[in-house]
HTML snippet that shows the backbone in 3Dmol.js (N, CA, C, O; Angstrom):
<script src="https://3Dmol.org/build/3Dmol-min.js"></script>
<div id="view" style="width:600px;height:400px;position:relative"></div>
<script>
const pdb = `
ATOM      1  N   UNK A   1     -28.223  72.903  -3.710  1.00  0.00           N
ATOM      2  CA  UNK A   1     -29.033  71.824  -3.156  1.00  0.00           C
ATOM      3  C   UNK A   1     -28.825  71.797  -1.636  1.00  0.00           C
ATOM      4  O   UNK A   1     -27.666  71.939  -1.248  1.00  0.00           O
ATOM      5  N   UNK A   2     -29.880  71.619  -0.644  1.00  0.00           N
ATOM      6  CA  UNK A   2     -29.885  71.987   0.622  1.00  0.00           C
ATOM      7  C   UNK A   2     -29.280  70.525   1.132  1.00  0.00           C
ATOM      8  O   UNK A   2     -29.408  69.627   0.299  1.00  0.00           O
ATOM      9  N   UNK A   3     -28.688  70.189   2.287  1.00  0.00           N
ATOM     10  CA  UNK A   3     -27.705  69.851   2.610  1.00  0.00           C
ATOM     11  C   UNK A   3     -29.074  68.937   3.976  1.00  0.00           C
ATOM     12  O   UNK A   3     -29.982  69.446   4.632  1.00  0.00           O
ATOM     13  N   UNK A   4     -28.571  67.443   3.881  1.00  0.00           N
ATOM     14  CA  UNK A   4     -29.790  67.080   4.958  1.00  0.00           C
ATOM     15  C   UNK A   4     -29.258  66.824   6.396  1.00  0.00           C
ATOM     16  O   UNK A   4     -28.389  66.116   6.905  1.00  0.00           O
ATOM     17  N   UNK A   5     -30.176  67.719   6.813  1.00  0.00           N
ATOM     18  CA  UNK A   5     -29.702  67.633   8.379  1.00  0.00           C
ATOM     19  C   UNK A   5     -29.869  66.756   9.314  1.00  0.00           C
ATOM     20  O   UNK A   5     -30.893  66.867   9.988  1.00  0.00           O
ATOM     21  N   UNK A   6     -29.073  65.825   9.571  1.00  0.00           N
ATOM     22  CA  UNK A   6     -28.985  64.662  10.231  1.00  0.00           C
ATOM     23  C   UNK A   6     -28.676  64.251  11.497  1.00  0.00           C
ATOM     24  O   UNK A   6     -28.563  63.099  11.916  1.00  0.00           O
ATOM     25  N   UNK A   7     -28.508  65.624  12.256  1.00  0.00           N
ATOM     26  CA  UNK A   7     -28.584  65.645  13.421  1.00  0.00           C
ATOM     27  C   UNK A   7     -28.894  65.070  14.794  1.00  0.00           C
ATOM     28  O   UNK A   7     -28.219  64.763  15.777  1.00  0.00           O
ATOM     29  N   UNK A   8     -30.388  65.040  14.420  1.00  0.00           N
ATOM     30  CA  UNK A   8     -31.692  64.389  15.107  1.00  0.00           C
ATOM     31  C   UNK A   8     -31.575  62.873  15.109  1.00  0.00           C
ATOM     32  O   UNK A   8     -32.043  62.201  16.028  1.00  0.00           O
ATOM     33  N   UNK A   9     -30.980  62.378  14.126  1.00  0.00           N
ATOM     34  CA  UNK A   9     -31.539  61.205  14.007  1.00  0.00           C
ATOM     35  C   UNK A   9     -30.990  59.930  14.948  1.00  0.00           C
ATOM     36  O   UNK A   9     -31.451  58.795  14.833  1.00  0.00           O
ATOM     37  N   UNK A  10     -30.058  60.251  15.786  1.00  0.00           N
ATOM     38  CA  UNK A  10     -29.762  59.313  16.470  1.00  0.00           C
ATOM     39  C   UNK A  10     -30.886  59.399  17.532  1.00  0.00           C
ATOM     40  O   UNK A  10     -31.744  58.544  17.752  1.00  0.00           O
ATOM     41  N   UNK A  11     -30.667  60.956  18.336  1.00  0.00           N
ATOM     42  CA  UNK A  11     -31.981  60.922  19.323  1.00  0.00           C
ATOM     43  C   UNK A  11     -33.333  59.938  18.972  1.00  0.00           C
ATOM     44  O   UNK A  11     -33.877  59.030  19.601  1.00  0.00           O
ATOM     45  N   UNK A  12     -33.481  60.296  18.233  1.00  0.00           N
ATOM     46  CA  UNK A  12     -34.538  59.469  17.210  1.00  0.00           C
ATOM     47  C   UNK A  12     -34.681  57.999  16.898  1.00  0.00           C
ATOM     48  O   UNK A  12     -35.702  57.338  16.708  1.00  0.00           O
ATOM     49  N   UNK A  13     -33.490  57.671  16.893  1.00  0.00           N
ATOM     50  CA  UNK A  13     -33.795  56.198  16.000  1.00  0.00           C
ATOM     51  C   UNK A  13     -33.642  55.733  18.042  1.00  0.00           C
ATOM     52  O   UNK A  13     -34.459  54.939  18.508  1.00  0.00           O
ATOM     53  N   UNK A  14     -32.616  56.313  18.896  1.00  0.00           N
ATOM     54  CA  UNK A  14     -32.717  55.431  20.028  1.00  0.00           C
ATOM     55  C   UNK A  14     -33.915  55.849  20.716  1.00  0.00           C
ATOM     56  O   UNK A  14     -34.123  54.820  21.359  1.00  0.00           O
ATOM     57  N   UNK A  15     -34.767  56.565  21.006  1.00  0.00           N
ATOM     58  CA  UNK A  15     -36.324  56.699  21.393  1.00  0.00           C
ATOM     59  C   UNK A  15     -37.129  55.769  20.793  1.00  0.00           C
ATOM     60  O   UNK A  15     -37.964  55.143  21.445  1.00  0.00           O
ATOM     61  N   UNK A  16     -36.923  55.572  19.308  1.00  0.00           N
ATOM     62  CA  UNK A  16     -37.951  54.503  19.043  1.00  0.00           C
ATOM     63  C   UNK A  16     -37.628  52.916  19.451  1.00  0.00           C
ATOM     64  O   UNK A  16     -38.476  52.038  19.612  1.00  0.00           O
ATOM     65  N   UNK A  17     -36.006  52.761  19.591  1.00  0.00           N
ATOM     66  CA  UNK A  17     -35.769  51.512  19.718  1.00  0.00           C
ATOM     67  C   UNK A  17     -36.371  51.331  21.625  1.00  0.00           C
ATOM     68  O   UNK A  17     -36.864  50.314  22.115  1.00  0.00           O
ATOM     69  N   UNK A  18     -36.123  52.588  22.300  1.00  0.00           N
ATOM     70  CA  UNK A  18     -36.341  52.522  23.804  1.00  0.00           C
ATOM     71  C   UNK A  18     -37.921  52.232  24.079  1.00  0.00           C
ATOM     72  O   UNK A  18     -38.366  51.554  25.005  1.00  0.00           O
ATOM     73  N   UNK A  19     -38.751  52.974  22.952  1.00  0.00           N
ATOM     74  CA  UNK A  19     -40.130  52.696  23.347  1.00  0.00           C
ATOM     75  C   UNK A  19     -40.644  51.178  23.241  1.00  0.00           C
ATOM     76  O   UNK A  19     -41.230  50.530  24.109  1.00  0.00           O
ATOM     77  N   UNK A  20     -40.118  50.624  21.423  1.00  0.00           N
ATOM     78  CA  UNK A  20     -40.377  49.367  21.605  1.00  0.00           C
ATOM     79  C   UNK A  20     -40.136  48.199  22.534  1.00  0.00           C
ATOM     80  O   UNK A  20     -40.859  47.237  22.791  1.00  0.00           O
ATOM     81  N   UNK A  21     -38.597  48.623  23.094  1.00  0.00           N
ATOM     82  CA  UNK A  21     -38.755  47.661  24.195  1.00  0.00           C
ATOM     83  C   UNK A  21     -39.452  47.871  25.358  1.00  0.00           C
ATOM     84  O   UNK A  21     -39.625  46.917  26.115  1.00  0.00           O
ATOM     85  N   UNK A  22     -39.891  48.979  25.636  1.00  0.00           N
ATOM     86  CA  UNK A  22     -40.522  49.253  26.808  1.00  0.00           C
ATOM     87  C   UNK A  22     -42.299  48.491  26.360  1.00  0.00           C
ATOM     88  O   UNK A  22     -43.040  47.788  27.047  1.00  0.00           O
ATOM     89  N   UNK A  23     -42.449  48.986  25.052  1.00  0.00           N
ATOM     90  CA  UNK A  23     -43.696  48.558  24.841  1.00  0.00           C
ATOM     91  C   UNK A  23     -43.460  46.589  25.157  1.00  0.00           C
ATOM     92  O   UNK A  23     -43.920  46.092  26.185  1.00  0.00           O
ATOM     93  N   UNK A  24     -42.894  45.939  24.369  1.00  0.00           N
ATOM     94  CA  UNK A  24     -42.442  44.902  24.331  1.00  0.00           C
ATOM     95  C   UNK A  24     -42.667  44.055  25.479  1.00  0.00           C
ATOM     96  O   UNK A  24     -43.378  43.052  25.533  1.00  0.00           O
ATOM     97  N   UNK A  25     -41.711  44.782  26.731  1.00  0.00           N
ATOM     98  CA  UNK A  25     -41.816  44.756  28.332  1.00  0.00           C
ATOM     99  C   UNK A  25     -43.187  44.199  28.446  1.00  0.00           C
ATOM    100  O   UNK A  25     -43.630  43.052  28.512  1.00  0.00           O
ATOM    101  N   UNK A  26     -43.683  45.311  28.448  1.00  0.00           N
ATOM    102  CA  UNK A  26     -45.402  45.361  28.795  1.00  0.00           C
ATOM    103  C   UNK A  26     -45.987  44.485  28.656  1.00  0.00           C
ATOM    104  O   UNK A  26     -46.753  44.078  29.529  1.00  0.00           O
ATOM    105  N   UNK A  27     -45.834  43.929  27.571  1.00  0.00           N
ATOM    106  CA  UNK A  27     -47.128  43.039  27.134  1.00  0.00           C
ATOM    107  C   UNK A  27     -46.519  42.134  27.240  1.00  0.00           C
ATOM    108  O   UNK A  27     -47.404  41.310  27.469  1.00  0.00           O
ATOM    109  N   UNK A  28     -44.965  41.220  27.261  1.00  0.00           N
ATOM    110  CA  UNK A  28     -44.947  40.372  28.092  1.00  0.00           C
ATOM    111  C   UNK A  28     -45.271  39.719  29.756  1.00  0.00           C
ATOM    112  O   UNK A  28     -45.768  38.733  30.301  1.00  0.00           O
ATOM    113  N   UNK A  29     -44.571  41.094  30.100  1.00  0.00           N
ATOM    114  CA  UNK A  29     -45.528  41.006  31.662  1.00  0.00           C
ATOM    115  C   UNK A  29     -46.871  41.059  31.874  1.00  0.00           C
ATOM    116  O   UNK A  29     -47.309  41.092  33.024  1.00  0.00           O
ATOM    117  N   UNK A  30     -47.414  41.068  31.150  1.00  0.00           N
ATOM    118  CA  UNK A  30     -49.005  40.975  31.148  1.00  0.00           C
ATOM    119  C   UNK A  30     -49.296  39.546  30.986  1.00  0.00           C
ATOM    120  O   UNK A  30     -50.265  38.872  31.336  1.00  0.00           O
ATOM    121  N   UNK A  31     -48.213  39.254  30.371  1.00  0.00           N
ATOM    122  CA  UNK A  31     -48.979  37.457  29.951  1.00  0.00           C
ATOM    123  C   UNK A  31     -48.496  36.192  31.096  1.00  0.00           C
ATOM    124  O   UNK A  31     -47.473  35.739  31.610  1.00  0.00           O
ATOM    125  N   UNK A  32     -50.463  35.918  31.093  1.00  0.00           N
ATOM    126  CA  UNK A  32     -50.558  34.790  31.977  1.00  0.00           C
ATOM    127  C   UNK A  32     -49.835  33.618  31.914  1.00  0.00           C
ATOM    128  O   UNK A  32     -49.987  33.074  30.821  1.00  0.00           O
ATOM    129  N   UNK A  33     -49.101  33.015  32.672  1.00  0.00           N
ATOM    130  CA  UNK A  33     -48.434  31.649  32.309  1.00  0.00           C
ATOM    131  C   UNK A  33     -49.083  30.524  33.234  1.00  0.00           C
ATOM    132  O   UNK A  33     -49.295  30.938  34.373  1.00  0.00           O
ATOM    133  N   UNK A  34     -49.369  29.485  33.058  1.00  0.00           N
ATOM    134  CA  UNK A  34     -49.633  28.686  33.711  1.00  0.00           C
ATOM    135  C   UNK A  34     -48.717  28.434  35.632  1.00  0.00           C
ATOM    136  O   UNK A  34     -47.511  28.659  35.738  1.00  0.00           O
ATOM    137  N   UNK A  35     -49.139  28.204  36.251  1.00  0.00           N
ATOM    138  CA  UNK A  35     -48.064  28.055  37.866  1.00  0.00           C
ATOM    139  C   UNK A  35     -47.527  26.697  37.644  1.00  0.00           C
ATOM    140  O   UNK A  35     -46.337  26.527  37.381  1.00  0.00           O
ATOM    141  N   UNK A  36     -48.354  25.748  37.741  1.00  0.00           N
ATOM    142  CA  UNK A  36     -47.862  24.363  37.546  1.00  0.00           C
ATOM    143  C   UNK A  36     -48.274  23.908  36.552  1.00  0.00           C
ATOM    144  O   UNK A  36     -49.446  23.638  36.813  1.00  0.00           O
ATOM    145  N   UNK A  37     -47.986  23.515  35.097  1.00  0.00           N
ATOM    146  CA  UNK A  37     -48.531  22.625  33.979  1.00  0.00           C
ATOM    147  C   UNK A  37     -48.041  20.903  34.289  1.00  0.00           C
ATOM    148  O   UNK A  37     -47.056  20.333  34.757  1.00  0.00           O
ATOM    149  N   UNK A  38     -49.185  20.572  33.800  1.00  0.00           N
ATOM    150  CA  UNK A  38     -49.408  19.424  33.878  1.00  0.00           C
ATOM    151  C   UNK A  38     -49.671  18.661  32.810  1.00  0.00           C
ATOM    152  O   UNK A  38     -50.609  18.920  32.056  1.00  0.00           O
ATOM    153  N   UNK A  39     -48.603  17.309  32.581  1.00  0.00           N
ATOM    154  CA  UNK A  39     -49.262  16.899  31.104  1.00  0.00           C
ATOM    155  C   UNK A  39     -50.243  16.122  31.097  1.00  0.00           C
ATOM    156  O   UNK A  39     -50.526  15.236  31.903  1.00  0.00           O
ATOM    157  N   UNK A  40     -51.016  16.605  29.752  1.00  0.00           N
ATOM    158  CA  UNK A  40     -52.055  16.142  28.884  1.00  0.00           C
ATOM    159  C   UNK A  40     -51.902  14.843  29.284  1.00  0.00           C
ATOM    160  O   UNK A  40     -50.773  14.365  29.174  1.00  0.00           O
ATOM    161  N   UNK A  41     -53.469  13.635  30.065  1.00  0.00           N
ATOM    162  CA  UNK A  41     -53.060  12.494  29.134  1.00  0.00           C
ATOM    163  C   UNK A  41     -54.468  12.705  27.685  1.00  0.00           C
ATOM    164  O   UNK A  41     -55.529  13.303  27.502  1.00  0.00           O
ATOM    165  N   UNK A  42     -53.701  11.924  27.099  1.00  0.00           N
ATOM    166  CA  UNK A  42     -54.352  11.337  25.288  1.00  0.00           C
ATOM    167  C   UNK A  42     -54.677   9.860  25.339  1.00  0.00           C
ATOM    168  O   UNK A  42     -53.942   9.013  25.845  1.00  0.00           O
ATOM    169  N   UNK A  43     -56.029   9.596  24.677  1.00  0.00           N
ATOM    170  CA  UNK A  43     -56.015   8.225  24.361  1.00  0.00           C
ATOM    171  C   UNK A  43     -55.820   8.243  22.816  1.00  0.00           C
ATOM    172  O   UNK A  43     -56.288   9.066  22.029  1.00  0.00           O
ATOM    173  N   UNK A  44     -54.879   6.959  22.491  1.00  0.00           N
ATOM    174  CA  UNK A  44     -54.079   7.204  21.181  1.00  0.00           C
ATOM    175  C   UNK A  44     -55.302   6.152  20.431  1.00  0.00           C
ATOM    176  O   UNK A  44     -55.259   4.981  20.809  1.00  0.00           O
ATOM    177  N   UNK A  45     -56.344   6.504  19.427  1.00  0.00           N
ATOM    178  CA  UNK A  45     -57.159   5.925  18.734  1.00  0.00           C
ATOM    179  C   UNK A  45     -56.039   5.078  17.516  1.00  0.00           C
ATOM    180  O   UNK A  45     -55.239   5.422  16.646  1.00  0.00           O
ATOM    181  N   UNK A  46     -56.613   3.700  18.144  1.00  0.00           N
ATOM    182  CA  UNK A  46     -56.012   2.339  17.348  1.00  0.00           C
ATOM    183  C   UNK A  46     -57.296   2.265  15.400  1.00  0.00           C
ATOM    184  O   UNK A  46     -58.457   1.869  15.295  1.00  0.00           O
ATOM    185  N   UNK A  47     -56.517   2.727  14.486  1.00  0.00           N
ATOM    186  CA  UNK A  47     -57.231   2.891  13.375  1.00  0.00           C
ATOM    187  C   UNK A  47     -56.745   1.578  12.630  1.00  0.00           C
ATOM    188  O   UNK A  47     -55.555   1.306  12.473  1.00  0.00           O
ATOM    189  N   UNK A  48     -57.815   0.786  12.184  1.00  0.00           N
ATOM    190  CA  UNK A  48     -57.638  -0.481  11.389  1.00  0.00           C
ATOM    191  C   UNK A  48     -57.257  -0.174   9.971  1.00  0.00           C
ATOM    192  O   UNK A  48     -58.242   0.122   9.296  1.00  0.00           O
ATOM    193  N   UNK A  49     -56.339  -0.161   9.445  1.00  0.00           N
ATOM    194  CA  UNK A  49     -56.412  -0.214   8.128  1.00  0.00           C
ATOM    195  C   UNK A  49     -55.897  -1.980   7.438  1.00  0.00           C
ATOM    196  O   UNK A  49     -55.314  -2.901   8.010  1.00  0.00           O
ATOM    197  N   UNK A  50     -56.523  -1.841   5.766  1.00  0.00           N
ATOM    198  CA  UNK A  50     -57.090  -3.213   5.178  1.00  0.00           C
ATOM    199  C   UNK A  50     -55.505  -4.526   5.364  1.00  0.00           C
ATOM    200  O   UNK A  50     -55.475  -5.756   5.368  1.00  0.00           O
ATOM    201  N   UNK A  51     -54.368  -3.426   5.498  1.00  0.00           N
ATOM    202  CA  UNK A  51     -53.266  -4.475   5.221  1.00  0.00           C
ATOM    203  C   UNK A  51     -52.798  -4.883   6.716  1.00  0.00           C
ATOM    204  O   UNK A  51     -52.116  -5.907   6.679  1.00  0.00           O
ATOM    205  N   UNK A  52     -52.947  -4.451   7.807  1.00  0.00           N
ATOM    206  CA  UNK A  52     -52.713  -5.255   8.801  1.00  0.00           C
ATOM    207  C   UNK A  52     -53.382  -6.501   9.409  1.00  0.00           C
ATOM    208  O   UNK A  52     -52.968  -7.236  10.306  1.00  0.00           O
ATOM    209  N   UNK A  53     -54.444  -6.550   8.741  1.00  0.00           N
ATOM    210  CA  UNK A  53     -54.880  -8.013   8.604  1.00  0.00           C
ATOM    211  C   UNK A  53     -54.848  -9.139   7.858  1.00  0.00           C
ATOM    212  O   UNK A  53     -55.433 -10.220   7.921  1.00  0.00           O
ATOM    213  N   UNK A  54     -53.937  -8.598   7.043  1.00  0.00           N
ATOM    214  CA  UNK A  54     -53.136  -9.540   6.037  1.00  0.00           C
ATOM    215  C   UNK A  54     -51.764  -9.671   6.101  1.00  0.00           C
ATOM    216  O   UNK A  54     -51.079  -8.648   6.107  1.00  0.00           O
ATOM    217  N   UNK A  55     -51.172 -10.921   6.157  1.00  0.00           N
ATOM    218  CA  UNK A  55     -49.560 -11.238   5.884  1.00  0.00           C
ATOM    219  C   UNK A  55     -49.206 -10.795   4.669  1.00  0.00           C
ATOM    220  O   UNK A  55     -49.692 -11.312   3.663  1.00  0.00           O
ATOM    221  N   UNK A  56     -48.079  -9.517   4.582  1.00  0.00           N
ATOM    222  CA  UNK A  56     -47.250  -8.879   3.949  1.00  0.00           C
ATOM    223  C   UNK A  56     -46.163  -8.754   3.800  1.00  0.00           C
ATOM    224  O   UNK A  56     -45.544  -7.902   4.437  1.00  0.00           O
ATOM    225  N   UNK A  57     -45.522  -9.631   2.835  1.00  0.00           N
ATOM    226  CA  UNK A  57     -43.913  -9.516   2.829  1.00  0.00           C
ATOM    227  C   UNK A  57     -43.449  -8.753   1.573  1.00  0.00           C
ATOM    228  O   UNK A  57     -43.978  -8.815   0.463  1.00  0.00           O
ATOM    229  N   UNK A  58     -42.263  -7.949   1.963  1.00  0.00           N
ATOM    230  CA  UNK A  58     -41.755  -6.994   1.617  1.00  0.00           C
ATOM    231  C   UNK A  58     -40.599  -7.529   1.038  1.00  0.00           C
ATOM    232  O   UNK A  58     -39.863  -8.106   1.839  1.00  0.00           O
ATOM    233  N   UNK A  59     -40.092  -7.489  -0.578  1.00  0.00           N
ATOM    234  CA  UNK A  59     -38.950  -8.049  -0.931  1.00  0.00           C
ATOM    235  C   UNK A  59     -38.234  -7.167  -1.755  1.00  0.00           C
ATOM    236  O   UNK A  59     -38.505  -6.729  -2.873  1.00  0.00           O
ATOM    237  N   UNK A  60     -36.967  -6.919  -0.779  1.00  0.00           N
ATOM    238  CA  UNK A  60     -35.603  -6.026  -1.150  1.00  0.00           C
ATOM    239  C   UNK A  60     -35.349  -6.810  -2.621  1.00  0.00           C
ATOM    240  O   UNK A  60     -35.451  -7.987  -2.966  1.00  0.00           O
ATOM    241  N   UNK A  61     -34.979  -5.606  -3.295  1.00  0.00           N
ATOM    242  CA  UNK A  61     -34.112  -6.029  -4.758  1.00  0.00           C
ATOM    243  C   UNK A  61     -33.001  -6.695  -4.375  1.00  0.00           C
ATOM    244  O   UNK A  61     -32.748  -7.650  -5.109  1.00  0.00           O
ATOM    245  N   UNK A  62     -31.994  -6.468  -3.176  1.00  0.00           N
ATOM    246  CA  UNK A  62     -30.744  -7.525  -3.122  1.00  0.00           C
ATOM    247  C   UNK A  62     -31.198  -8.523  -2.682  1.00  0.00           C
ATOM    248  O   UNK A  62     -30.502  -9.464  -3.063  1.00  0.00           O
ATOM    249  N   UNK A  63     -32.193  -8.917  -1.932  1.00  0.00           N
ATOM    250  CA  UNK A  63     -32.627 -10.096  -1.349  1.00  0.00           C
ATOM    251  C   UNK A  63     -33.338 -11.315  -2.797  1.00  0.00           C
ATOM    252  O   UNK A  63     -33.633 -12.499  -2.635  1.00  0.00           O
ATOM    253  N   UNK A  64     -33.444 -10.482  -4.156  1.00  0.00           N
ATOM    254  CA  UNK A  64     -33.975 -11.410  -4.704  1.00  0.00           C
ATOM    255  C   UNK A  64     -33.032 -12.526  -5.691  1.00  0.00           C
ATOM    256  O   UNK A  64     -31.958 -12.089  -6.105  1.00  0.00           O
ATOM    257  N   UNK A  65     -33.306 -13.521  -5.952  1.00  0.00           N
ATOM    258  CA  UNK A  65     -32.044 -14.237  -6.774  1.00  0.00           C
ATOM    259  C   UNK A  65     -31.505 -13.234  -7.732  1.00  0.00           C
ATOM    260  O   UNK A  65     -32.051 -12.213  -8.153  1.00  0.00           O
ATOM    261  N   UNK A  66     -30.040 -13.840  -8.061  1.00  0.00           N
ATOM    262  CA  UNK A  66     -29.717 -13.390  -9.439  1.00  0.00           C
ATOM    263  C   UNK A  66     -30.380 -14.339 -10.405  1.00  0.00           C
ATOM    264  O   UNK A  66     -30.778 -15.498 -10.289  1.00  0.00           O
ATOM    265  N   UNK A  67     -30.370 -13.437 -11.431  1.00  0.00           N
ATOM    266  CA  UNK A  67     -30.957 -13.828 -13.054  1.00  0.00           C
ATOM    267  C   UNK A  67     -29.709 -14.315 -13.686  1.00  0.00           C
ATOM    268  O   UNK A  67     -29.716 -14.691 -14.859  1.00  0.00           O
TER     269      UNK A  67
END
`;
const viewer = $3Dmol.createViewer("view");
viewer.addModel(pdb, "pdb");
viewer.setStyle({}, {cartoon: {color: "spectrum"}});
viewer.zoomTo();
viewer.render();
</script>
């Protein structure tokens, strides 16, 4: 049984790791970033729903008498 020659493979595995970062490089430096960002303003839409126009009280189980 022939015997696998494994020689190569470091050359190899570090060329591909060297290209990806080089590729990597690239196309980060390509990307546009804003110079000065500035925040967003938002107007925060006030939504009515049916129970805030009604008095709602909320009653804890310890808050209620004992039985």
């Amino acid at each position: 049984m022939p015997q696998l020659d494994t020689s190569t493979w470091f050359i190899t595995i570090l060329s591909m790791v060297l290209t990806l970062f080089i590729i990597m490089q690239l196309k980060v430096s390509k990307h546009s970033y804003y110079s000065t960002p500035e925040p967003m303003t938002t107007k925060a839409l006030k939504q009515t729903t049916p129970w805030e126009s009604k008095w709602t009280k909320i009653y804890s189980p310890l808050s209620l008498p004992l039985r």
